[in-house]
C-alpha positions as YAML, in Angstrom:
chain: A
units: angstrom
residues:
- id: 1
  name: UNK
  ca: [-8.99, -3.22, -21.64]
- id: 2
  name: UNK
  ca: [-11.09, -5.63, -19.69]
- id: 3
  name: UNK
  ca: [-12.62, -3.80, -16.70]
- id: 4
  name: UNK
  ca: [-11.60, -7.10, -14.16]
- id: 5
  name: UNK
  ca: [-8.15, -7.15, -15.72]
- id: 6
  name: UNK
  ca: [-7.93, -3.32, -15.06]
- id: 7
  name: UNK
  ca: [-9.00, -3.50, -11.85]
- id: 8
  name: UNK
  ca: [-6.75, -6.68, -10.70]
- id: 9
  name: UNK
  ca: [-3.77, -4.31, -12.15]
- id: 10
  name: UNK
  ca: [-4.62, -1.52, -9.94]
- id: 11
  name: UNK
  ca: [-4.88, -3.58, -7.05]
- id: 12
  name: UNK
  ca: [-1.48, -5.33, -7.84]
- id: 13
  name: UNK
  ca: [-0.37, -2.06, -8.21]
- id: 14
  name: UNK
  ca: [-1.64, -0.18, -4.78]
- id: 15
  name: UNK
  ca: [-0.37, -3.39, -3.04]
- id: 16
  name: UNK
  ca: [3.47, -2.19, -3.60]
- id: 17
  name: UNK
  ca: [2.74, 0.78, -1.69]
- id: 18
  name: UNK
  ca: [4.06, 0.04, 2.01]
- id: 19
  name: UNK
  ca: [6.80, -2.24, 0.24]
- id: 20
  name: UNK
  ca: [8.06, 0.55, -1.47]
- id: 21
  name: UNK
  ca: [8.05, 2.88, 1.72]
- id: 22
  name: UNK
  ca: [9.91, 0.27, 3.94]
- id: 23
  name: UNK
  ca: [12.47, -0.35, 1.05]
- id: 24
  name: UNK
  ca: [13.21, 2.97, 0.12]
- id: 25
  name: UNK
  ca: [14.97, 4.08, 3.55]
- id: 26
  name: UNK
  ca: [13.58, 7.51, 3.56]
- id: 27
  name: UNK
  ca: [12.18, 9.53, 6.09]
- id: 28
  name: UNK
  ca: [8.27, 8.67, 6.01]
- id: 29
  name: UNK
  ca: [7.59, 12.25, 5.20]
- id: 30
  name: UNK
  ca: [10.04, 12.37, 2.03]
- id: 31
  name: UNK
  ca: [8.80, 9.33, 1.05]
- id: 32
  name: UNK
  ca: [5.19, 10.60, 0.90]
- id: 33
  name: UNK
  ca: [6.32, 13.51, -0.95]
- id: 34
  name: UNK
  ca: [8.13, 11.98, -3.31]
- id: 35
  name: UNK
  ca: [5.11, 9.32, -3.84]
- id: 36
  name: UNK
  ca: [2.89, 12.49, -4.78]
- id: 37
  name: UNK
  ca: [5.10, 15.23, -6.16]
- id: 38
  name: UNK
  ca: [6.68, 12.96, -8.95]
- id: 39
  name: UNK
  ca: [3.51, 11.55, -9.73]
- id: 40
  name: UNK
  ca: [2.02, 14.72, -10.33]
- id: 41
  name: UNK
  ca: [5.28, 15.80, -12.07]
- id: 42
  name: UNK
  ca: [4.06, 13.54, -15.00]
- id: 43
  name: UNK
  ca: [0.07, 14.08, -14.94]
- id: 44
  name: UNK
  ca: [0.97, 18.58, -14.90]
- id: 45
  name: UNK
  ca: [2.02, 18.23, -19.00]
- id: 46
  name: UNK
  ca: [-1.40, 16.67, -19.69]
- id: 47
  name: UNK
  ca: [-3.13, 19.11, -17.78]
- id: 48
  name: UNK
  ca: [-1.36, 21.95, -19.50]
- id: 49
  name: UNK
  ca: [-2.16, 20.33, -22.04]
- id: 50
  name: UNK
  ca: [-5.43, 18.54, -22.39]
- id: 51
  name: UNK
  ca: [-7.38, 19.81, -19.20]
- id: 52
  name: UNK
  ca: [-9.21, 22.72, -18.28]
- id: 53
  name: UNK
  ca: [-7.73, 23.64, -15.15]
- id: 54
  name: UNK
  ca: [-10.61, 26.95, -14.76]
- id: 55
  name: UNK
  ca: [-12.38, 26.17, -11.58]
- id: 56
  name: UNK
  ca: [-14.27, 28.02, -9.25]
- id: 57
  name: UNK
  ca: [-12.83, 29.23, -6.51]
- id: 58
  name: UNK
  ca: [-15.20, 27.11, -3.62]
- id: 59
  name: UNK
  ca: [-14.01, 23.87, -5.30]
- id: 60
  name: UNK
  ca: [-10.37, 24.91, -5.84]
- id: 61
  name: UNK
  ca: [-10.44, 25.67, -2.01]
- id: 62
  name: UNK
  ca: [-11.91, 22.08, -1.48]
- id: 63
  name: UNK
  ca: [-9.09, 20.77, -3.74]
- id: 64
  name: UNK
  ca: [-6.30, 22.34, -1.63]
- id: 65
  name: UNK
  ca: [-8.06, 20.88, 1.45]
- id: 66
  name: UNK
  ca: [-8.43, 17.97, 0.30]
- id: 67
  name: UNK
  ca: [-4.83, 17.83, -0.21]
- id: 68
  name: UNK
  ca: [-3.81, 18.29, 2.67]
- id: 69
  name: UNK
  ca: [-5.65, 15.78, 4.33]
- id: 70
  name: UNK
  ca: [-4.54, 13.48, 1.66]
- id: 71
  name: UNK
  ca: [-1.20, 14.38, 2.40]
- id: 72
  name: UNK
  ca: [-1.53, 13.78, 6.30]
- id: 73
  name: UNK
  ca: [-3.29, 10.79, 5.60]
- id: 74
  name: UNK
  ca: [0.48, 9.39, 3.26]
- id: 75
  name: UNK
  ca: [2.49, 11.10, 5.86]
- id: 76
  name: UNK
  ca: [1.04, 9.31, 8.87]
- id: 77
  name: UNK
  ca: [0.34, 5.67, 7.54]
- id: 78
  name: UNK
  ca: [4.07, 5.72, 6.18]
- id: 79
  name: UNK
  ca: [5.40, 6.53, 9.72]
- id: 80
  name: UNK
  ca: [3.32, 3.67, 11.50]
- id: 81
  name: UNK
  ca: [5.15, 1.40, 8.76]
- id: 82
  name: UNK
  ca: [8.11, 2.06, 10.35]
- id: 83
  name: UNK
  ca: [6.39, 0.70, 14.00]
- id: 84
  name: UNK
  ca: [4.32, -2.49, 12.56]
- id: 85
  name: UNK
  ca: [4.22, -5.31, 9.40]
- id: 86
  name: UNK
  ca: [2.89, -3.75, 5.97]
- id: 87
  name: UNK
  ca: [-0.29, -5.92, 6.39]
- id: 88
  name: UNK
  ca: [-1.25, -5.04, 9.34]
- id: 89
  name: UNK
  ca: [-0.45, -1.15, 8.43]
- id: 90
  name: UNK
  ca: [-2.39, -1.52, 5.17]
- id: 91
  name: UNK
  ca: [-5.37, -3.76, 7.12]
- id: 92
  name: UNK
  ca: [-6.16, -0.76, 9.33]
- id: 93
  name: UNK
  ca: [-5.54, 2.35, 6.61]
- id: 94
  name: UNK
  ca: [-8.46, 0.50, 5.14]
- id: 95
  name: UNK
  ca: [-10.62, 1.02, 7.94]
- id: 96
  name: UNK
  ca: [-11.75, 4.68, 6.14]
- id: 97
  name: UNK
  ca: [-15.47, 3.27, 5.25]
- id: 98
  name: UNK
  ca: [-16.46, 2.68, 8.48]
- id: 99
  name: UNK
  ca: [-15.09, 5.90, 9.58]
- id: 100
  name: UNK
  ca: [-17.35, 7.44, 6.64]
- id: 101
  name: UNK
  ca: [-20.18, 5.64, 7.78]
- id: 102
  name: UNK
  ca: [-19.94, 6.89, 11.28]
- id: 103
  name: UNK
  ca: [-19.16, 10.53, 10.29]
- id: 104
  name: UNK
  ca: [-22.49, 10.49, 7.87]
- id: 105
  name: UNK
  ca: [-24.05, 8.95, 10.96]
- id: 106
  name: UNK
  ca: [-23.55, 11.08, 14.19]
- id: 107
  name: UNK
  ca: [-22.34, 14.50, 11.91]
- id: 108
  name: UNK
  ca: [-24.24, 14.56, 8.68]
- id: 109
  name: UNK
  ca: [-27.10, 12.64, 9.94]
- id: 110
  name: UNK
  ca: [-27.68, 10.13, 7.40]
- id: 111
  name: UNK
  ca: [-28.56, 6.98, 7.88]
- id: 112
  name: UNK
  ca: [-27.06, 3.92, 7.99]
- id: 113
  name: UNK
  ca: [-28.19, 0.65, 6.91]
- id: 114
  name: UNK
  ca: [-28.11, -2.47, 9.38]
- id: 115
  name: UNK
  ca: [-25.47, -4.47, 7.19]
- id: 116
  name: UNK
  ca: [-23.28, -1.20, 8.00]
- id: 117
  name: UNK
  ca: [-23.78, -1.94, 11.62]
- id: 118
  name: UNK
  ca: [-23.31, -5.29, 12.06]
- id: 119
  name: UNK
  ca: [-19.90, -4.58, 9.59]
- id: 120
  name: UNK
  ca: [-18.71, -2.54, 12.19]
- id: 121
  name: UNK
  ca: [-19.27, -4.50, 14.58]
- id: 122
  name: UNK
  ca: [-17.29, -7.45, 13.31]
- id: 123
  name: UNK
  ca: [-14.46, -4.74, 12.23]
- id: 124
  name: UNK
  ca: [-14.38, -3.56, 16.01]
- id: 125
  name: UNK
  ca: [-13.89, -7.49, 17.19]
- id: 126
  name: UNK
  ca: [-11.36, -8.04, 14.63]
- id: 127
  name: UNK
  ca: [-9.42, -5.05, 15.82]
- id: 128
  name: UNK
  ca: [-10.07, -5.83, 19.05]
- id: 129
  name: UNK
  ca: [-8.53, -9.06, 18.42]
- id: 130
  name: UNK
  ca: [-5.56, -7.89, 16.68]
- id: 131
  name: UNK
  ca: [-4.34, -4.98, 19.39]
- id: 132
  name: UNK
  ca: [-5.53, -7.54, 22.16]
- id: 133
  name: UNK
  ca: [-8.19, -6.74, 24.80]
- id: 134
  name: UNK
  ca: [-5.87, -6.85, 27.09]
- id: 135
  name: UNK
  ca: [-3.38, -3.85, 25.74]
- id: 136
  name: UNK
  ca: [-6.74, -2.40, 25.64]
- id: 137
  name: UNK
  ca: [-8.22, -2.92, 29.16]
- id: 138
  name: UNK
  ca: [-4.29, -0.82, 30.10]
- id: 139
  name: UNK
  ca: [-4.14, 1.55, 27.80]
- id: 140
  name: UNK
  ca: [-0.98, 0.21, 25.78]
- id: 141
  name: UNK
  ca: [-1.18, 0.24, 22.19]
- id: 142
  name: UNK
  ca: [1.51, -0.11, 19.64]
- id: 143
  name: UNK
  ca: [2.03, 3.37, 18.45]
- id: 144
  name: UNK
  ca: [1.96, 1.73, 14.77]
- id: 145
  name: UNK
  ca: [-1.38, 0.47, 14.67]
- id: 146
  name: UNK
  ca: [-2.40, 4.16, 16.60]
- id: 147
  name: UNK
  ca: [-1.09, 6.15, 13.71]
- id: 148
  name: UNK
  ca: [-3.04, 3.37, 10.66]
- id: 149
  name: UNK
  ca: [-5.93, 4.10, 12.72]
- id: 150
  name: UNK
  ca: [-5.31, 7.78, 12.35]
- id: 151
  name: UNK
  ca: [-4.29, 7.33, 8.50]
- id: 152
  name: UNK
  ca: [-7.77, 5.58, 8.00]
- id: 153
  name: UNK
  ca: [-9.70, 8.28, 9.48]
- id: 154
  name: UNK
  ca: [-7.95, 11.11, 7.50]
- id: 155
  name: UNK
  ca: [-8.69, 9.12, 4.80]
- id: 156
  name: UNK
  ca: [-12.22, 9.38, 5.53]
- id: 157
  name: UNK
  ca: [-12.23, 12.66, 6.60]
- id: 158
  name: UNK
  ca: [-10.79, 13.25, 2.57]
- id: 159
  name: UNK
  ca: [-13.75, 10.99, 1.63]
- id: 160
  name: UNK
  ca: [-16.62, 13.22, 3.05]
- id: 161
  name: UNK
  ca: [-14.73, 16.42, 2.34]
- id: 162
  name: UNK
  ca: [-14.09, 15.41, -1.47]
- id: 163
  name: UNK
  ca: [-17.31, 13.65, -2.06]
- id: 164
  name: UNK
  ca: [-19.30, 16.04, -4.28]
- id: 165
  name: UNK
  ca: [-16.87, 17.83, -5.91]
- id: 166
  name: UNK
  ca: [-16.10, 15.25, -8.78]
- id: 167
  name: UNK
  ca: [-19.44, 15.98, -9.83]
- id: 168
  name: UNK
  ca: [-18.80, 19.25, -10.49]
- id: 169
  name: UNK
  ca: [-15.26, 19.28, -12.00]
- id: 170
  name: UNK
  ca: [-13.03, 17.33, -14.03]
- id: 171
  name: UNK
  ca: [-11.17, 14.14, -12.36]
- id: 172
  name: UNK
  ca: [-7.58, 15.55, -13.54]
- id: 173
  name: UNK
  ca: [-8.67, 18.58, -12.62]
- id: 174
  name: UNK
  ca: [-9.07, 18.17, -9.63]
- id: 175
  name: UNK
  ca: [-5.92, 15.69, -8.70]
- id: 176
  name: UNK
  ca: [-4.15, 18.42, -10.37]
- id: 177
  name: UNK
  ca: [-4.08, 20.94, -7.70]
- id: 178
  name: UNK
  ca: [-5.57, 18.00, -4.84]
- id: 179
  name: UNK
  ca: [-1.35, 16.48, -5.60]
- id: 180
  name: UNK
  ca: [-0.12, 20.15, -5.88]
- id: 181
  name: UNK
  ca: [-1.18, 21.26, -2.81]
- id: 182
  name: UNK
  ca: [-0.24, 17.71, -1.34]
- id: 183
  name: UNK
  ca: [2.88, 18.04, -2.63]
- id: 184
  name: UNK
  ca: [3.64, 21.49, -1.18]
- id: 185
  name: UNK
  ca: [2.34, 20.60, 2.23]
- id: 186
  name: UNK
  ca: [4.76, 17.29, 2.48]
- id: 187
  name: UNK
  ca: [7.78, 19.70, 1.43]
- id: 188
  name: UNK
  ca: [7.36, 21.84, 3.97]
- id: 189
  name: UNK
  ca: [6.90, 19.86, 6.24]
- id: 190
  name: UNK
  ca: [10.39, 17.63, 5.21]
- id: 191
  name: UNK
  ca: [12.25, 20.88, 4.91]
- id: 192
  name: UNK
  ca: [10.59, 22.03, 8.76]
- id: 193
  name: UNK
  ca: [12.02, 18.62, 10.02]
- id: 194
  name: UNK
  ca: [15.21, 19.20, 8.10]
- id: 195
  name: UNK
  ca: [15.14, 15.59, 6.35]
- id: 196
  name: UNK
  ca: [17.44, 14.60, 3.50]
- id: 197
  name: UNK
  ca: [15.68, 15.59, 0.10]
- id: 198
  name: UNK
  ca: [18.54, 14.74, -2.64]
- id: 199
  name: UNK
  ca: [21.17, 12.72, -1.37]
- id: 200
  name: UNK
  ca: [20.02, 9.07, -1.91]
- id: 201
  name: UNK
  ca: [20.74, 5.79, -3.30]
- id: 202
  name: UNK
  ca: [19.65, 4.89, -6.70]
- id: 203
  name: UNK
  ca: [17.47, 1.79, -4.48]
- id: 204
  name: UNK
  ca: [15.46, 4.59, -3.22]
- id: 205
  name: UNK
  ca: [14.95, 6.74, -6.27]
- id: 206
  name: UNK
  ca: [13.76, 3.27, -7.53]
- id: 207
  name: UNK
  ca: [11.38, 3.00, -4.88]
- id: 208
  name: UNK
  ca: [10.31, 6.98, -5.05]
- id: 209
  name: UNK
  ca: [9.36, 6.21, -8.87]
- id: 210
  name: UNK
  ca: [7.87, 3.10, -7.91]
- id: 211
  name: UNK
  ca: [5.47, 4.24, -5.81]
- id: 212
  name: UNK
  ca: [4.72, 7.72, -7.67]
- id: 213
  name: UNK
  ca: [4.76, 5.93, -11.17]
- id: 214
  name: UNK
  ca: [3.31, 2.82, -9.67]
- id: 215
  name: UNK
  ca: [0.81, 2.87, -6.67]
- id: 216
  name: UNK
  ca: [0.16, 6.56, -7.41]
- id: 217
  name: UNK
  ca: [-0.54, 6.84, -11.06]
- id: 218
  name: UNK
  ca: [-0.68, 3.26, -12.76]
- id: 219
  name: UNK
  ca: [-2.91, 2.10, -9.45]
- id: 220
  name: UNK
  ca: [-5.16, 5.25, -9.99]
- id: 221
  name: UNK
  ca: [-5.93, 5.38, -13.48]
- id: 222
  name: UNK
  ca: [-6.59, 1.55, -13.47]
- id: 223
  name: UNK
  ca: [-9.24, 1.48, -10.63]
- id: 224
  name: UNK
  ca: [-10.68, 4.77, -11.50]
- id: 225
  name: UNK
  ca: [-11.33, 3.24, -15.34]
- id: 226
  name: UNK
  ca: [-12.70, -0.35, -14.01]
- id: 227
  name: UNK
  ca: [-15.27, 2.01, -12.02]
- id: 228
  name: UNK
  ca: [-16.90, 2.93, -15.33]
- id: 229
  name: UNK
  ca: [-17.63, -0.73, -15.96]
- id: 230
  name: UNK
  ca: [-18.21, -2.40, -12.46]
- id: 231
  name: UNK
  ca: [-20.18, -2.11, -9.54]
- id: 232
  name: UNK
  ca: [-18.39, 0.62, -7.19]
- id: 233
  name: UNK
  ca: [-19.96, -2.09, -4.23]
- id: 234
  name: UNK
  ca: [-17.81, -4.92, -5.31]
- id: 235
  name: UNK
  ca: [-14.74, -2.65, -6.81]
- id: 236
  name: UNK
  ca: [-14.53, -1.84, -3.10]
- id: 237
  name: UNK
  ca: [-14.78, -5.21, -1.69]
- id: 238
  name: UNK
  ca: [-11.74, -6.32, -4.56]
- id: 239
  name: UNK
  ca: [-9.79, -3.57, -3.45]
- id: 240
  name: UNK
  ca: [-9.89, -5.09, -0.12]
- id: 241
  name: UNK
  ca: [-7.42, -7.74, -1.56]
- id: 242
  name: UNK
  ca: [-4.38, -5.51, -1.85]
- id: 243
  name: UNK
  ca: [-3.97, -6.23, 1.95]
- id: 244
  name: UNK
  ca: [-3.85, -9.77, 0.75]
- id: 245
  name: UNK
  ca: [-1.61, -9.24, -1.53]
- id: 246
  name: UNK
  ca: [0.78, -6.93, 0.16]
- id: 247
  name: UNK
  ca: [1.04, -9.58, 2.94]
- id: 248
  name: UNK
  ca: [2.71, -12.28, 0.22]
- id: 249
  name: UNK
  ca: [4.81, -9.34, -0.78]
- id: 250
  name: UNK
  ca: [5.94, -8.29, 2.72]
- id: 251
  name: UNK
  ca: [6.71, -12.14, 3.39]
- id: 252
  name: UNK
  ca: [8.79, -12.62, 0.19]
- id: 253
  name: UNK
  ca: [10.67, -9.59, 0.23]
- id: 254
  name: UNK
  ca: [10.56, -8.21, 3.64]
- id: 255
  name: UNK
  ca: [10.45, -11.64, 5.28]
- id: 256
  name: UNK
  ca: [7.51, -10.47, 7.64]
- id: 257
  name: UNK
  ca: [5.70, -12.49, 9.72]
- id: 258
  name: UNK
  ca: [2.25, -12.22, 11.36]
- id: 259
  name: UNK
  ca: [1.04, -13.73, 14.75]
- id: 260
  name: UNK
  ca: [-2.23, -16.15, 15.43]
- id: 261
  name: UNK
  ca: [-3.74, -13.35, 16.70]
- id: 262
  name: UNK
  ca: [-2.91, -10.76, 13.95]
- id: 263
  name: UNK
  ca: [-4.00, -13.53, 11.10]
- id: 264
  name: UNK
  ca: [-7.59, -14.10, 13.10]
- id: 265
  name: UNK
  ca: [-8.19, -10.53, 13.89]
- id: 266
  name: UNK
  ca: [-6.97, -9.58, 9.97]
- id: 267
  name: UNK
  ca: [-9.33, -11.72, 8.78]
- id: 268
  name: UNK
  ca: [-12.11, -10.75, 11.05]
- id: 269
  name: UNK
  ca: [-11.72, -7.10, 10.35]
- id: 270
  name: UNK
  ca: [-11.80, -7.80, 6.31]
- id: 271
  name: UNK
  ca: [-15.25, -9.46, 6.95]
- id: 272
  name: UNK
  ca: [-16.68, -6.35, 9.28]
- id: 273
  name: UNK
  ca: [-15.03, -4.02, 6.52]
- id: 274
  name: UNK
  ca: [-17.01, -6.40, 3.36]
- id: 275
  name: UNK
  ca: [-20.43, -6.28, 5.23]
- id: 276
  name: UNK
  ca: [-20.15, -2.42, 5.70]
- id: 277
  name: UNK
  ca: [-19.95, -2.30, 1.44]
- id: 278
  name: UNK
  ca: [-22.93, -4.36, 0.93]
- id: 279
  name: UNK
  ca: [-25.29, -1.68, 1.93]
- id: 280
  name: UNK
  ca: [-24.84, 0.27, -1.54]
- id: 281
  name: UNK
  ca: [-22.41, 2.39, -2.73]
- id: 282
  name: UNK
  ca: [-19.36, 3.93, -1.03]
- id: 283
  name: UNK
  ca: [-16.34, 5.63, -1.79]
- id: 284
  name: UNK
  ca: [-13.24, 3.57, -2.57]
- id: 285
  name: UNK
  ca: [-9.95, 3.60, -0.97]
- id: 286
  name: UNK
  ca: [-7.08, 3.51, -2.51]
- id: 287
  name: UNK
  ca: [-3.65, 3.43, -0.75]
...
């Protein structure tokens, strides 16, 4: 397959995401296990299977944490769909590379480049923008656009966490027991909160294999094979479309709208977010 067809198809794909959680009428925290377990339902066989699943204990350790974090990550961005629009939600889960870039800063103590900077920068006036100075000045924020700020930096915390370990085991290996131990953390915590795990409406087992078959898988394996071929710099930067394109979504189906202010600061923040990738090479996020 052409590497640009395969990675417009994953973005398509990953765009369905926050569709599929505010269509589904789930619990957030079902929904985000549902999203992982049944996707890793179908990719267990071909591990059985194909894969060697023999790793050393230090990386399956980092595999398990990783999951969780990946799990926390699902679990909170679903809940702040519930509280704002799916493009604003999926604007700010994207925020993980400038998280990344301040974590290797001030923790790991590598440095950054000035096109990072000035990124963030921008990304900080476009969010500044889009919650309003004011709300800031007072303290009142939107609890929505709180928790897809926290999303984004779990998501980054996964990032630095995660980062070496590919290069030391198999990719399926590794989102074999990263989605296991995802899984198991998201069931626990449905069952602790005592949420519904059977009893739904064919729309939402729709949705659960949508975005487990979909976003999850499908939206994976097709970004994860155009990185073989393309640049991971502008892979990133494409990726940066799915908020585009779940906007058009969210309008059509969920008939969402966005303010002046929410369209400038969007905007804004997907220029700070582009700058930050032209430095070199960073990890992708996928949602």
């Amino acid at each position: 397959m052409n590497p640009k067809i395969s990675l417009f198809i994953g973005i398509l794909c990953i765009a369905f995401s926050p569709i599929f959680v505010k269509l589904c009428g789930a619990p957030p925290i079902t929904a985000a296990f549902y999203r992982v377990f049944l996707a890793w339902l179908v990719l267990a066989p071909w591990c059985f299977w194909k894969v060697n699943l023999k790793i050393a204990t230090k990386d399956l350790l980092t595999a398990f944490l990783g999951g969780l974090i990946f799990a926390s990550d699902i679990a909170v961005w679903n809940i702040s769909l519930g509280h704002i629009s799916a493009t604003v939600s999926t604007l700010l889960a994207n925020l993980a590379p400038v998280w990344v870039g301040l974590i290797s800063f001030f923790i790991l103590r590598k440095k950054s480049g000035m096109l990072f900077w000035v990124g963030t920068g921008i990304a900080i006036l476009g969010m500044i923008i889009l919650v309003g100075y004011q709300n800031i000045i007072n303290l009142q924020f939107n609890i929505g656009i709180v928790l897809a700020l926290l999303a984004s930096m779990f998501y980054s915390v996964y990032i630095v966490i995660t980062n070496n370990i590919l290069q030391r085991i198999g990719t399926l290996s590794f989102m074999f027991y990263n989605m296991l131990a995802a899984s198991l953390f998201l069931l626990i915590i449905s069952c602790w909160q005592g949420n519904n795990l059977v009893n739904f409406s064919l729309n939402s087992w729709l949705c659960f294999l949508g975005m487990s078959l979909l976003c999850q898988l499908t939206g994976w394996i097709t970004i994860n094979y155009s990185l073989r071929f393309l640049e991971s710099t502008k892979v990133a930067i494409a990726l940066l479309g799915q908020t585009v394109i779940a906007g058009i979504i969210a309008v059509i189906l969920l008939h969402e709208s966005l303010q002046l202010k929410e369209i400038i600061g969007s905007i804004i923040v997907l220029a700070g977010i582009a700058v930050t990738f032209l430095k070199g090479k960073q990890s992708v996020s996928i949602k």
